[in-house]
C-alpha positions, 0 to 999 in steps of 0.5 A: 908630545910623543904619542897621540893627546887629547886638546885637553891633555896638550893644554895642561901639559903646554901650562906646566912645560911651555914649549917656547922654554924647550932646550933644543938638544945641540951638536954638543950635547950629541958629543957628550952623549956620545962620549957617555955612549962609550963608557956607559953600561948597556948603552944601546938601549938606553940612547934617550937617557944617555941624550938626557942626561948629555944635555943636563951635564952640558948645563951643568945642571942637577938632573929631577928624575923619579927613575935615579936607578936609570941616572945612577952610573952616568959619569959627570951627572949630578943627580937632584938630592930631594 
């Protein structure tokens, strides 16, 4: 929802991620990211990618992403295999 958006826009976008299905990010993922903030190459500024990714480890779940190439040496992440 960053940024500014026509109604139109917020409405499809609220039909295809409902913001009552929204992870919150938790003091154990800011943990993680900050474990992965150490060992990651040019961590500071990749911050929202590494939170990303902390988040997807945590859950153990196969992150979807169309920029693998930002994903790609994060320890402990599994990427989604199309």
């Amino acid at each position: 929802m960053r940024g500014p958006r026509l109604p139109q826009e917020l409405g499809l976008q609220e039909v295809l991620f409902a913001s009552e299905a929204a992870l919150p990010f938790e003091a154990a993922d800011a943990r993680i990211s900050a474990e992965l903030y150490r060992v990651v190459p040019r961590a500071r500024s990749r911050e929202i990618v590494i939170a990303i990714a902390a988040c997807a480890i945590r859950r153990d779940a196969e992150l979807w992403t169309l920029n693998r190439a930002d994903f790609v040496d994060i320890p402990q992440l599994r990427l989604f295999k199309r």
